[in-house]
BAKEZA-100496 format. One record per residue (C-alpha): residue number from 1; residue in three letters; x, y, z. Coordinates in nm, 4 decimals, decimal comma, m for minus. Example, Ala and Ser with C-alpha at 12.3 -4.5 7.8 and 13.67 -1.06 7.14 Angstrom:
<rec k="1" r="ala" east="1,2300" north="m0,4500" up="0,7800"/>
<rec k="2" r="ser" east="1,3670" north="m0,1060" up="0,7140"/>
! end
This chain:
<rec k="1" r="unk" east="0,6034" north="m1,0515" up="1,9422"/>
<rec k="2" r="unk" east="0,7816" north="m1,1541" up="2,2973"/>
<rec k="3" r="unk" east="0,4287" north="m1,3076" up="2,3861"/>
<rec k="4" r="unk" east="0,3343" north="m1,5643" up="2,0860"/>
<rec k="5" r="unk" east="0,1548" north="m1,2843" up="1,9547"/>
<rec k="6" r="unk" east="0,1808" north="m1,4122" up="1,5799"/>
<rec k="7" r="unk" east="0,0839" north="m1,7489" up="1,6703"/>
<rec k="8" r="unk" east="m0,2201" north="m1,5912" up="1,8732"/>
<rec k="9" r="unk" east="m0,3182" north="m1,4524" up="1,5451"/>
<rec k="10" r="unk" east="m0,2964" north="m1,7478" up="1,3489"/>
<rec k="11" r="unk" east="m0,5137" north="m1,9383" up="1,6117"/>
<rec k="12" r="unk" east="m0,7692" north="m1,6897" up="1,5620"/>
<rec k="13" r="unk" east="m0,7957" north="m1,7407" up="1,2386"/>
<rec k="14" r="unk" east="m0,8320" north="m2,1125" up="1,2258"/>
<rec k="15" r="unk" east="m1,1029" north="m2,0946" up="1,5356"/>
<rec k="16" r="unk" east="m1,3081" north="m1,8560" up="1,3710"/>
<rec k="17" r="unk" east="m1,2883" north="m1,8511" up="0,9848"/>
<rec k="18" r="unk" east="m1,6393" north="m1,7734" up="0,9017"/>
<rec k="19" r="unk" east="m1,5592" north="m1,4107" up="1,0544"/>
<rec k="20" r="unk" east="m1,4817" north="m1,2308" up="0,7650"/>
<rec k="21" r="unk" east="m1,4060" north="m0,8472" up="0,9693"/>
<rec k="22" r="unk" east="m1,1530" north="m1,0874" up="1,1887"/>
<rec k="23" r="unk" east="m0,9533" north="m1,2131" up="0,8586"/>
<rec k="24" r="unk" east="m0,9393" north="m0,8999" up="0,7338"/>
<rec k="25" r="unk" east="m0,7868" north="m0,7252" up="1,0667"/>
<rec k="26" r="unk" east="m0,5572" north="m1,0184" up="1,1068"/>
<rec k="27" r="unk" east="m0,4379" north="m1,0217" up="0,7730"/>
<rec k="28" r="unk" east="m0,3590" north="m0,6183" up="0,8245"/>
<rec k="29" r="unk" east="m0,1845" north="m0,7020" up="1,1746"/>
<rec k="30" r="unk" east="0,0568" north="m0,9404" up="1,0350"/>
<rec k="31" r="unk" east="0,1043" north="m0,6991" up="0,7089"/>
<rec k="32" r="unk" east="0,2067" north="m0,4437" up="0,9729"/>
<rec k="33" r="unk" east="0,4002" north="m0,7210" up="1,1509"/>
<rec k="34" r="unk" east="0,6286" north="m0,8102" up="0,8439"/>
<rec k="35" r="unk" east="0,6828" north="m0,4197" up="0,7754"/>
<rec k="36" r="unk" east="0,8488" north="m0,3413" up="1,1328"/>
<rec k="37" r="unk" east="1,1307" north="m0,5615" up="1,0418"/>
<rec k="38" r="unk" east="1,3161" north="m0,8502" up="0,9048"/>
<rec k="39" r="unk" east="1,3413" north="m1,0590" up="1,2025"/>
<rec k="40" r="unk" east="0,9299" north="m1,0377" up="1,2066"/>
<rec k="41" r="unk" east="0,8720" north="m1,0995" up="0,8949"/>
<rec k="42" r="unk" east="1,0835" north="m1,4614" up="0,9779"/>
<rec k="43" r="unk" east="0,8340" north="m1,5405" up="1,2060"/>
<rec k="44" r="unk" east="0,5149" north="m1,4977" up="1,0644"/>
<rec k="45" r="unk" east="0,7019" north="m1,6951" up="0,7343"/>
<rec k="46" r="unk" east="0,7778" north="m1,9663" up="0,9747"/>
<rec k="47" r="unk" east="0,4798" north="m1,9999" up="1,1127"/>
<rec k="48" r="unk" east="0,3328" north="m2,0626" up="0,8070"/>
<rec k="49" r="unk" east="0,1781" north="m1,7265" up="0,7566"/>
<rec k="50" r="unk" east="0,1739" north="m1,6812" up="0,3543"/>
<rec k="51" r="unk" east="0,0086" north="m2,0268" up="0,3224"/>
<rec k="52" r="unk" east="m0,2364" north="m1,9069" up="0,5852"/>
<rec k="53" r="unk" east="m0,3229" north="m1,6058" up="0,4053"/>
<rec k="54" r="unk" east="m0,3343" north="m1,7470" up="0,0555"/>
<rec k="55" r="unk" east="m0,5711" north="m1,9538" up="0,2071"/>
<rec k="56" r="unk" east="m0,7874" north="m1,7299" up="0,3099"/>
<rec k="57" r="unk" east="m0,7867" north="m1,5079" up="m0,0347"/>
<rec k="58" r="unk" east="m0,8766" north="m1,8856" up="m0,1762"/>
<rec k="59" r="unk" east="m1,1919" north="m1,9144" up="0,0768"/>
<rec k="60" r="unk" east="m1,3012" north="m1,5572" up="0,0096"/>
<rec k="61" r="unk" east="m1,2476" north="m1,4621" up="m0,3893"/>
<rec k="62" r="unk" east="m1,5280" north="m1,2507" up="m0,3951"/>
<rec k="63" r="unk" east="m1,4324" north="m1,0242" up="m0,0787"/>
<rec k="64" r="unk" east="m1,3150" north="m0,7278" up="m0,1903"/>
<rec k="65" r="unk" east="m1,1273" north="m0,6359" up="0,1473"/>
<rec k="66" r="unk" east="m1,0120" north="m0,9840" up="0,2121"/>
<rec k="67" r="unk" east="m0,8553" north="m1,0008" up="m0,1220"/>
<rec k="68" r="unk" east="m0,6671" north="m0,6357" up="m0,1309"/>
<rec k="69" r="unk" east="m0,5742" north="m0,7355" up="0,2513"/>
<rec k="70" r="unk" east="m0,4148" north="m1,0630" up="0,1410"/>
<rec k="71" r="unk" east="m0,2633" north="m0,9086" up="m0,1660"/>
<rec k="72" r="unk" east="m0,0561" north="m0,6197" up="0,0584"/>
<rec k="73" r="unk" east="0,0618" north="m0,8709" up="0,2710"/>
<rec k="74" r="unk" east="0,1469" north="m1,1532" up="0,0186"/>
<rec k="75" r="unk" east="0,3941" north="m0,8421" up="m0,1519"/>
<rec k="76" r="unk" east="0,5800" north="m0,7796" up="0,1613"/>
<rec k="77" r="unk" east="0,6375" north="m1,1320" up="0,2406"/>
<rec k="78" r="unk" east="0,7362" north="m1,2873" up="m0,0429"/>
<rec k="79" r="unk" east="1,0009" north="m1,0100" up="m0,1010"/>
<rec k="80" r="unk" east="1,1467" north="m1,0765" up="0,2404"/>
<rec k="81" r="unk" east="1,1377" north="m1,4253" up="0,1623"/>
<rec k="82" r="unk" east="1,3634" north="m1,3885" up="m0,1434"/>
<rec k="83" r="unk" east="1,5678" north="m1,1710" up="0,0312"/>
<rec k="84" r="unk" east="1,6742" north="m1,4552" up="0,2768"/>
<rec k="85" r="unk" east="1,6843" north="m1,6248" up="0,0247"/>
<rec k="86" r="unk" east="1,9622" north="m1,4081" up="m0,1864"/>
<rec k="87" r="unk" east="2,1265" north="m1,3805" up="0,1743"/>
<rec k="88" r="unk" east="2,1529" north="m1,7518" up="0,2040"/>
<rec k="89" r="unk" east="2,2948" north="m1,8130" up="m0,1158"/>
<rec k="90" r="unk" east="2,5262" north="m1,4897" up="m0,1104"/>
<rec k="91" r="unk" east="2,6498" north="m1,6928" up="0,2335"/>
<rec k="92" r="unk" east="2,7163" north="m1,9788" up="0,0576"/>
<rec k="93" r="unk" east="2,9254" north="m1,8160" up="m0,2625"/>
<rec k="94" r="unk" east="3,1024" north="m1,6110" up="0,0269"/>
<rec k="95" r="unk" east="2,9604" north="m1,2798" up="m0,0067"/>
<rec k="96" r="unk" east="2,9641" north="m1,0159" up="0,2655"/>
<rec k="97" r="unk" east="2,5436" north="m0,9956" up="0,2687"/>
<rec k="98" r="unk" east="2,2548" north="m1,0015" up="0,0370"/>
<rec k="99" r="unk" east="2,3261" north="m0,6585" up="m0,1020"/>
<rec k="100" r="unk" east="2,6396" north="m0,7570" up="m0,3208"/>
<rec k="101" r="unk" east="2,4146" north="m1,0460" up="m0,5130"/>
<rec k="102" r="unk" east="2,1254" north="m0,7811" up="m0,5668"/>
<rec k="103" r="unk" east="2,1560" north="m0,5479" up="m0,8518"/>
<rec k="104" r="unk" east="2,1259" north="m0,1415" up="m0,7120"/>
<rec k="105" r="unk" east="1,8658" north="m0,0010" up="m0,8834"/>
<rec k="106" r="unk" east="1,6337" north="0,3071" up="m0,8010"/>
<rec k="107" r="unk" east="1,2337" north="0,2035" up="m0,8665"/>
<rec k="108" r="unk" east="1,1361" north="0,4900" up="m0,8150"/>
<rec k="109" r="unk" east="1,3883" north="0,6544" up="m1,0669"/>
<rec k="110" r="unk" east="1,1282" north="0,7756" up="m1,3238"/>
<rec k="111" r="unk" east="0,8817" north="0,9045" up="m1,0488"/>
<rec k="112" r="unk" east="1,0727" north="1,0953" up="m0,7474"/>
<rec k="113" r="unk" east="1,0419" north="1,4462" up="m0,9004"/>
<rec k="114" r="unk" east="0,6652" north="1,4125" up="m0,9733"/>
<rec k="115" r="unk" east="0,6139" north="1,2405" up="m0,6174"/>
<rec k="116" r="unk" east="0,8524" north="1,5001" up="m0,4537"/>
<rec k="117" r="unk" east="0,7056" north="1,7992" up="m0,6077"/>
<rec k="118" r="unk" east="0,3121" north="1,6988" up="m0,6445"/>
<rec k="119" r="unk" east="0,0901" north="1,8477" up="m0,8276"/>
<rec k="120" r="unk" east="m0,2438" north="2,0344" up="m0,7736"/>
<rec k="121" r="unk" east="m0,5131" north="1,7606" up="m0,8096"/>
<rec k="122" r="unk" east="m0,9021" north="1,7583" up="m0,7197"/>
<rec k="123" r="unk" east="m0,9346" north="1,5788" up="m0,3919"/>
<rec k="124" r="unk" east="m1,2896" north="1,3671" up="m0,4153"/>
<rec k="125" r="unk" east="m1,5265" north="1,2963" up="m0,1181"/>
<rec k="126" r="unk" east="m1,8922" north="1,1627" up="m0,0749"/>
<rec k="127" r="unk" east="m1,9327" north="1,3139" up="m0,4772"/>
<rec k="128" r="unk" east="m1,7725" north="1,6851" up="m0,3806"/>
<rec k="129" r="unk" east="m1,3961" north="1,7776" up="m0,4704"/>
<rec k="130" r="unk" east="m1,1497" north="2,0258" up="m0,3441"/>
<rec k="131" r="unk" east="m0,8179" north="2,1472" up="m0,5377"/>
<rec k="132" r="unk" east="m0,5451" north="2,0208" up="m0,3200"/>
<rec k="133" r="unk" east="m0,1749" north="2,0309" up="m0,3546"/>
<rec k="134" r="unk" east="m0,0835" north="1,6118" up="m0,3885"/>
<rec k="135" r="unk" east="0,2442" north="1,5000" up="m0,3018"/>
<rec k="136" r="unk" east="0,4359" north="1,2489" up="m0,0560"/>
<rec k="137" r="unk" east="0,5794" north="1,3834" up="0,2639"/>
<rec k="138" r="unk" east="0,9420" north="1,4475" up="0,3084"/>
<rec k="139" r="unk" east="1,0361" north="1,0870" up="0,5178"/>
<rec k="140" r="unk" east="0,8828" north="0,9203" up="0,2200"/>
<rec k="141" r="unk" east="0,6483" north="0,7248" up="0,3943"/>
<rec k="142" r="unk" east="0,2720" north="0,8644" up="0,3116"/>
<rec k="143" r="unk" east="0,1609" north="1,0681" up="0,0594"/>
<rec k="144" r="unk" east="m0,0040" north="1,4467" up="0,1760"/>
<rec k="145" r="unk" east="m0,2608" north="1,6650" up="0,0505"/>
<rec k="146" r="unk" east="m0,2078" north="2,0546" up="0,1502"/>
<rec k="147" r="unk" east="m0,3207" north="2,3337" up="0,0625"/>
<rec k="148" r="unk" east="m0,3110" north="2,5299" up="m0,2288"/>
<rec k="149" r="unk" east="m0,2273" north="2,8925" up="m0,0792"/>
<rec k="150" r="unk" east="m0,0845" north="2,7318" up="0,2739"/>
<rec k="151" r="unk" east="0,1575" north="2,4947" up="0,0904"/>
<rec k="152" r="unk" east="0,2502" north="2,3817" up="0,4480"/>
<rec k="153" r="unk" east="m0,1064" north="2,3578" up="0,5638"/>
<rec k="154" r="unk" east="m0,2273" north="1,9683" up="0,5546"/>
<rec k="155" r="unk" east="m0,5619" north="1,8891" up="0,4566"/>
<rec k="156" r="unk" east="m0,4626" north="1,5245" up="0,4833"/>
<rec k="157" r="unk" east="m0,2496" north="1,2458" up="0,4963"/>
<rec k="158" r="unk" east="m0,2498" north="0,8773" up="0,4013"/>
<rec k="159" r="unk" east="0,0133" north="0,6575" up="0,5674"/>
<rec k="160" r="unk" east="0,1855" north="0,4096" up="0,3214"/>
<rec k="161" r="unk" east="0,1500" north="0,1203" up="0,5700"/>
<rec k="162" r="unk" east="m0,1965" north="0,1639" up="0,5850"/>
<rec k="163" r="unk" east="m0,2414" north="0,1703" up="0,1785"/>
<rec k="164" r="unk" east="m0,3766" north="m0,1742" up="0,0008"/>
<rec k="165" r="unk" east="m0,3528" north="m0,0964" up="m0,4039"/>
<rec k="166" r="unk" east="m0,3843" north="0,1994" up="m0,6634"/>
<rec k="167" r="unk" east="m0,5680" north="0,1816" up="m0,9217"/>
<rec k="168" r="unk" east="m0,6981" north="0,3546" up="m1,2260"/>
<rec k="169" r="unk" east="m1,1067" north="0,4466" up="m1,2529"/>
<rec k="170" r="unk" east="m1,3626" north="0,5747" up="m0,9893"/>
<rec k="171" r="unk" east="m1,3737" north="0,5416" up="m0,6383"/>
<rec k="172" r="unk" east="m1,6837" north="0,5830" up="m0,3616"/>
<rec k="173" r="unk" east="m1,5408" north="0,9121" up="m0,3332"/>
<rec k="174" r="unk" east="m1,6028" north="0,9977" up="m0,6531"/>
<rec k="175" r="unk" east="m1,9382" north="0,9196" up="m0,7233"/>
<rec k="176" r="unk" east="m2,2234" north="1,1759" up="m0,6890"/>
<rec k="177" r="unk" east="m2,5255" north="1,1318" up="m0,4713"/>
<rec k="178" r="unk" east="m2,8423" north="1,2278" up="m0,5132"/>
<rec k="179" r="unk" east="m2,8308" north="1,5901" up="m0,3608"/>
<rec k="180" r="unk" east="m2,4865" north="1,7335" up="m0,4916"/>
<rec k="181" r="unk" east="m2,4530" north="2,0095" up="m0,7079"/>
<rec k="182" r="unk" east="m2,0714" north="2,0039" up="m0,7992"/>
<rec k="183" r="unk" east="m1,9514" north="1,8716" up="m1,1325"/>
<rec k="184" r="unk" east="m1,8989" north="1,4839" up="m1,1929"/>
<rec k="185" r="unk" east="m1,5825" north="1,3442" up="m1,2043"/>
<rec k="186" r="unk" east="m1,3938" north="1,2175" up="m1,5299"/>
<rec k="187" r="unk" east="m1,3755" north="0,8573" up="m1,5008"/>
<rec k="188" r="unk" east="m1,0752" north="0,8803" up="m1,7512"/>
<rec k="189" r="unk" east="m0,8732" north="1,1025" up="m1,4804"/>
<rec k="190" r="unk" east="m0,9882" north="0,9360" up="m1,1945"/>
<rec k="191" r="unk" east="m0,7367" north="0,7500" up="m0,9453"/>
<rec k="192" r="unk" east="m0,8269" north="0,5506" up="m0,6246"/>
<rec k="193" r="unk" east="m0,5922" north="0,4595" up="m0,3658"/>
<rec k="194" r="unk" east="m0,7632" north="0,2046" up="m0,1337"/>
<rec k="195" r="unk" east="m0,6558" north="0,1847" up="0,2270"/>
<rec k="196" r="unk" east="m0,7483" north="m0,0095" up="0,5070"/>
<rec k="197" r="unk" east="m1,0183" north="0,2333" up="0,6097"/>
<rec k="198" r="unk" east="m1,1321" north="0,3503" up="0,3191"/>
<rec k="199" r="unk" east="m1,0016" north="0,5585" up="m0,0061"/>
<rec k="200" r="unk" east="m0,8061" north="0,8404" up="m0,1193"/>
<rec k="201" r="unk" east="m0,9853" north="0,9265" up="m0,4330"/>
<rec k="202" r="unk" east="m0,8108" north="1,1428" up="m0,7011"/>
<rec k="203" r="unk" east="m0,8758" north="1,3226" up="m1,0211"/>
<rec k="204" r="unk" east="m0,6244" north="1,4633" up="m1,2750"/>
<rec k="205" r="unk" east="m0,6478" north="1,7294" up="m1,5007"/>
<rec k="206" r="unk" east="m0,5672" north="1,4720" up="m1,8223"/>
<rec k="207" r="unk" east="m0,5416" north="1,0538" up="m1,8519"/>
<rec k="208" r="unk" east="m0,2000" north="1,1090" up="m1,9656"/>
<rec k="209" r="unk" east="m0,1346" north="1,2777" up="m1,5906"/>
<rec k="210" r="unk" east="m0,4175" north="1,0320" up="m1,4517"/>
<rec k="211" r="unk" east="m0,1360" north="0,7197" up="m1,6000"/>
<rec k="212" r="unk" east="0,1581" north="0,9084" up="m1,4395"/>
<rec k="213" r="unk" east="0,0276" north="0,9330" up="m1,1031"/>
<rec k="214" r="unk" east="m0,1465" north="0,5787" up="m1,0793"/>
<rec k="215" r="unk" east="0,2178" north="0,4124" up="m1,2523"/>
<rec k="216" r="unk" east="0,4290" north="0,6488" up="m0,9724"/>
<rec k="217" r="unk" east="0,1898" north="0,5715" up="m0,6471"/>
<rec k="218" r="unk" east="0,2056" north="0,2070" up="m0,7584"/>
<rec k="219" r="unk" east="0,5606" north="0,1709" up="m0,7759"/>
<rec k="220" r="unk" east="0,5946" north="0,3943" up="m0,4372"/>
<rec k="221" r="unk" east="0,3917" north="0,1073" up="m0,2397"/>
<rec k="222" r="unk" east="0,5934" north="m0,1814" up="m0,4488"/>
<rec k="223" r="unk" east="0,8860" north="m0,0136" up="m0,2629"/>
<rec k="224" r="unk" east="0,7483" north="0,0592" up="0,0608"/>
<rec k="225" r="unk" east="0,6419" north="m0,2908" up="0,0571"/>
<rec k="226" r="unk" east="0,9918" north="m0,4666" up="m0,0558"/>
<rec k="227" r="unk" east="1,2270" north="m0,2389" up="0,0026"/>
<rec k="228" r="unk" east="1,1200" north="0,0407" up="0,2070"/>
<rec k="229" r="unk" east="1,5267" north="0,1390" up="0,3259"/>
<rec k="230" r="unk" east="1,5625" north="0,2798" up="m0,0373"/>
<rec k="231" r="unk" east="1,2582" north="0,4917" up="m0,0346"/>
<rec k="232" r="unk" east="1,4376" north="0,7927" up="0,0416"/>
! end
């Protein structure tokens, strides 16, 4: 950031923007950019870095990366944006910051006590699953799988910042190849968080538990990604 390190990115982009693996990583650098803090989130705004990227999601629709990529980083921006934006006008009616103009409310309200507590869900991988104990770490910032008789025995661990979308239905991990012997997954339980190196791929005991989970890890990474101060 002290070294035109945003602007470096951006350059890179516009030199080479037939490399689809660069537009990816760059979009992910200044996703993880915006997320340190305020101040660079200012600067890759400034320097014209939503435009950039909605550009790129326009030159790419059918990349599936590009397009999750673009989408993660879009979120964080634009709620920073109308942040300064509340601050600015909160500034101009006299207010002490942006916090007295914006309404306190928990997002997270109806999900905390599933998300705290977890649940024992089948942890898929290359079409095999394992029972694991789901949850999100105590610092609320990625969720955990332990396990079952070693509650305090991690068997893995997905970082929030690193997390592009949840969504309901069947992931790579899920599906079966041609040599496994373990049962197939319900697609009606199935949940798939996609990160930026892959997925976590989920399976609930029921759809109703299947809706919980996708609706709580969903509004967990809306939070992380606007307001990640009031995730704990």
């Amino acid at each position: 950031m002290q070294h035109s390190g945003v602007q470096t990115i951006i350059r890179a982009i516009t030199l080479h923007p037939d490399s689809r693996a660069l537009m990816v990583r760059s979009i992910q650098t200044l996703d993880n950019i915006t997320m340190a803090n305020k101040e660079n989130a200012a600067i890759v705004i400034g320097e014209g870095g939503m435009e950039l990227i909605e550009t790129i999601k326009d030159t790419y629709p059918d990349s599936e990366e590009i397009q999750k990529a673009g989408n993660s980083a879009l979120l964080s921006l634009k709620a920073l944006e109308n942040l300064a934006k509340v601050a600015r006008m909160g500034k101009l009616q006299g207010n002490k910051s942006a916090i007295d103009a914006v309404p306190a409310k928990d997002g997270l309200s109806d999900h905390r006590s599933l998300l705290k507590s977890g649940k024992v869900l089948k942890v898929w991988s290359k079409g095999s699953s394992v029972a694991a104990h789901v949850l999100v770490s105590a610092d609320w910032r990625s969720v955990v799988w332990q396990e079952i008789k070693a509650p305090q025995k991690n068997l893995g661990t997905v970082d929030l910042r690193t997390i592009q979308g949840v969504k309901a239905g069947m992931g790579e991990g899920h599906k079966k190849g041609m040599l496994s012997m373990s049962a197939a997954a319900d697609p009606d339980c199935c949940i798939s968080v996609a990160t930026d190196r892959g997925s976590l791929d989920l399976e609930a005991g029921s759809a109703k538990e299947k809706d919980n989970w996708v609706k709580a890890l969903q509004a967990l990474l809306q939070m992380y990604k606007t307001d990640p101060s009031a995730l704990k």
